[in-house]
LUMBA-908359 format. One line per 8 residues: number of its first residue (from 1); their letters; for each residue x, y, z of N, C-alpha, C, O. Coordinates in steps of 0.001 Angstrom, whole numbers. Last residue first. Layout:
N
NUM) a) X,Y,Z,X,Y,Z,X,Y,Z,X,Y,Z | ...
! end
This chain:
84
84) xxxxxxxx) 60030,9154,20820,61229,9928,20430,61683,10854,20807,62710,11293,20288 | 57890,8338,22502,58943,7715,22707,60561,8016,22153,61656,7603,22534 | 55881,10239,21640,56592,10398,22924,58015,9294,23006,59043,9623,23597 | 55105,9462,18778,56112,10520,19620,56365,10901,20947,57057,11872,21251 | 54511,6439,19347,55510,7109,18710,55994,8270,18896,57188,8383,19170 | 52175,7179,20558,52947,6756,21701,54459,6679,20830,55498,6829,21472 | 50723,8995,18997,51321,9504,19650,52213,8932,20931,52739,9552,21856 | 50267,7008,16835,50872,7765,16485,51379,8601,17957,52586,8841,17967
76) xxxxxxxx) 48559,5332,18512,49987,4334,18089,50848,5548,17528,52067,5399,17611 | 46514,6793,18833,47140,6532,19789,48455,5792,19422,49366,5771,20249 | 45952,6779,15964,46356,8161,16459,46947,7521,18019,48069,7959,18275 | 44861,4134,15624,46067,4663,14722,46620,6328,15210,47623,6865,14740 | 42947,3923,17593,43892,2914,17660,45489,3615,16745,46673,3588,17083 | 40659,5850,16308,41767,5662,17623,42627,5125,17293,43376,5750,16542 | 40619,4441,13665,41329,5575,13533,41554,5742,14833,42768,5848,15011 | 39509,1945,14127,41111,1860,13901,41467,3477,13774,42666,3755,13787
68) xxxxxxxx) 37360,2808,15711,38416,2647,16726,39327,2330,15232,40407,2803,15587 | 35941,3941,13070,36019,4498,14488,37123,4740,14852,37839,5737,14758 | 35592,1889,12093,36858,2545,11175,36874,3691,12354,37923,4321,12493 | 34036,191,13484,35063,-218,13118,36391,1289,12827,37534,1503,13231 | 31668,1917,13323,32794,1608,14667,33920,1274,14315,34899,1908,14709 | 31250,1562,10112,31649,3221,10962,32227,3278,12327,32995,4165,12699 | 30411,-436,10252,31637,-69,9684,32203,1070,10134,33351,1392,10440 | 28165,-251,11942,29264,-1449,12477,30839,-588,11836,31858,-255,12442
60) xxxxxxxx) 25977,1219,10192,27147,1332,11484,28121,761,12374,28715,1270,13325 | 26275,-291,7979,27204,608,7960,27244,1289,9153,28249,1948,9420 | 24762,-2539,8936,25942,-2878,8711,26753,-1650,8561,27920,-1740,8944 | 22297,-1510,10122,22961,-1694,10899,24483,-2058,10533,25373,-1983,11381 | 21708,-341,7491,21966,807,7773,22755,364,9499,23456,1157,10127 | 21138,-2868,6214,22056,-1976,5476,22094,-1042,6818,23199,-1360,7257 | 18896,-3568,7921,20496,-4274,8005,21085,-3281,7464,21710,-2603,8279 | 16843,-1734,7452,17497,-1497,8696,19019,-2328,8423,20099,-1796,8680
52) xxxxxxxx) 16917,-2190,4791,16845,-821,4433,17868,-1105,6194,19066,-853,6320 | 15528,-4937,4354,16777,-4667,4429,17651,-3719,4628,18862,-3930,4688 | 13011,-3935,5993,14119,-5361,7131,15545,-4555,6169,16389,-3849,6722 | 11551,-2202,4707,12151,-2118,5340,13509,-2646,6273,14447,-2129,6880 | 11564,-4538,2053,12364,-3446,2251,12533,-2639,3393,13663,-2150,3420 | 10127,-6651,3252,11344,-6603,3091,12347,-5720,2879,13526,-5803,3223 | 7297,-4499,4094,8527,-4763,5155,9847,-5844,4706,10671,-6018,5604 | 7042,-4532,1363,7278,-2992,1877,7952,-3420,3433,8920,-2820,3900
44) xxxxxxxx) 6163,-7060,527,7142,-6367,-189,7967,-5108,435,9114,-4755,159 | 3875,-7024,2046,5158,-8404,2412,6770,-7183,1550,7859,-6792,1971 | 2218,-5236,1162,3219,-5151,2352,4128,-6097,2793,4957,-6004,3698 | 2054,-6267,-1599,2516,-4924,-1654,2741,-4889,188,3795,-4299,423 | 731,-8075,-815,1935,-8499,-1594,2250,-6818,-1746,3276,-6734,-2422 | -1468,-7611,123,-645,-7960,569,533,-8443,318,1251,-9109,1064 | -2895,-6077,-2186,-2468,-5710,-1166,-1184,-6119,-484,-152,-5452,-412 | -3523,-8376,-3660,-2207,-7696,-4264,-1765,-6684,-2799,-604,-6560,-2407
36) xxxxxxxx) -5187,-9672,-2218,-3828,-10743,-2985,-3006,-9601,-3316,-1786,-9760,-3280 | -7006,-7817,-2455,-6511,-7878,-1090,-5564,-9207,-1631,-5325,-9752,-553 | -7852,-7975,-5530,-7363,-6920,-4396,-6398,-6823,-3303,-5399,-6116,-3171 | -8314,-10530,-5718,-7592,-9783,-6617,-6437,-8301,-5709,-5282,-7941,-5478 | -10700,-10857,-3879,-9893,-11471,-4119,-8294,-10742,-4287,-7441,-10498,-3433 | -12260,-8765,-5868,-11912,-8175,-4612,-10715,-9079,-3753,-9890,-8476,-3067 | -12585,-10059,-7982,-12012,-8767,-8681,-11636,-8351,-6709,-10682,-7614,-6461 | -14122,-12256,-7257,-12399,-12666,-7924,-11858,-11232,-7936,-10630,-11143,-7900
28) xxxxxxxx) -16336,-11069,-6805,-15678,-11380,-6037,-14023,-11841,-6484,-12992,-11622,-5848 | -16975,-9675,-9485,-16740,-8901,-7943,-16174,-9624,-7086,-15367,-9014,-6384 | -17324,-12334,-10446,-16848,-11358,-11076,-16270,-10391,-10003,-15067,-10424,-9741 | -19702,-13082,-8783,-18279,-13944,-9220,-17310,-13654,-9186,-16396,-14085,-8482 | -21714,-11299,-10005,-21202,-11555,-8399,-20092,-12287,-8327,-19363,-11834,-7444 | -21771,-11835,-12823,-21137,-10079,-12057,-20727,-10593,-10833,-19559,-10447,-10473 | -22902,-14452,-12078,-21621,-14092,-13219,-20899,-12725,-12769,-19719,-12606,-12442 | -25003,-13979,-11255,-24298,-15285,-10423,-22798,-14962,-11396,-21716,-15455,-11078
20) xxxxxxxx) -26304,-12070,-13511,-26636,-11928,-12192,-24738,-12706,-11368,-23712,-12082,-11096 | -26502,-14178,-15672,-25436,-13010,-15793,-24813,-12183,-14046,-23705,-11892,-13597 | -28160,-15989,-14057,-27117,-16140,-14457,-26065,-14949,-14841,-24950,-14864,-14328 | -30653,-14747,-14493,-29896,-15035,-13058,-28531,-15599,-13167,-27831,-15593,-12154 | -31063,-13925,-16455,-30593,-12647,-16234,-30195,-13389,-14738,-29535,-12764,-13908 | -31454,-16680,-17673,-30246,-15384,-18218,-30580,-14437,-17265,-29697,-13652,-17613 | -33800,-16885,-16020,-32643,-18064,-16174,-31345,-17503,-16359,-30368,-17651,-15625 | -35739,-15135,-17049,-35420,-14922,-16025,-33844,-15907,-15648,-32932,-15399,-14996
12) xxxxxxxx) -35825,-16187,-20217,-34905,-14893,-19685,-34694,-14096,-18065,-34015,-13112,-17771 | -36978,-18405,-19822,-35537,-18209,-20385,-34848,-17244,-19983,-33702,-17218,-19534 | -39324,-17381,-19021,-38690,-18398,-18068,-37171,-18407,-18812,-36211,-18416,-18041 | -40148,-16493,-21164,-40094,-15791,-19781,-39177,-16442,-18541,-38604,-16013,-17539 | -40429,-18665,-22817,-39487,-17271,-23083,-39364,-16334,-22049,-38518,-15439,-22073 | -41978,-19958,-21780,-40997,-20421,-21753,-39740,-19451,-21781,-38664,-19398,-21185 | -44368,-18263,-21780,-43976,-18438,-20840,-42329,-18763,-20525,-41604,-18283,-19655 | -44777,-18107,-24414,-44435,-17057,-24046,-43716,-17144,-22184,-42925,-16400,-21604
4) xxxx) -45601,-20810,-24734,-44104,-20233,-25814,-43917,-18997,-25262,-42805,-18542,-25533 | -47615,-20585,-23935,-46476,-21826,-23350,-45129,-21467,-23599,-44045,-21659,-23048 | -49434,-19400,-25133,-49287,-18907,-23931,-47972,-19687,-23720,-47167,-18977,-23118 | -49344,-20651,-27540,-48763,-19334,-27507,-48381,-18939,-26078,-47352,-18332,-25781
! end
């Protein structure tokens, strides 16, 4: 009896170190988890910044551009009227 009670003691210290080695696992894949998504949430947040700046360096390019052809098209307009 004593042997059978022991064993059963010994079983259930076995299970509860195990469920134990199972939660801790558990917590750790779950924190893992975490900081994997973290950083995929700032890889994500400076591509959008990077493209947010090109976009906004390409439409100021366009905006020089259309700048000087609007110089360029008022000076061609007024060397037309002086020449008439």
């Amino acid at each position: 009896m004593i042997f059978l009670s022991l064993q059963t003691m010994m079983q259930a210290q076995f299970q509860a170190e195990e469920m134990e080695d199972l939660r801790n696992e558990l917590c750790e894949e779950e924190l893992a988890e975490s900081i994997r998504r973290k950083e995929a949430e700032e890889t994500e947040k400076r591509c959008r910044a990077m493209m947010e700046l090109r976009a906004a360096e390409a439409e100021g390019r366009q905006m020089r551009a259309e700048k000087v052809a609007a110089e360029k098209a008022e000076e061609e307009k007024f060397k037309q009227e002086v020449r008439k």
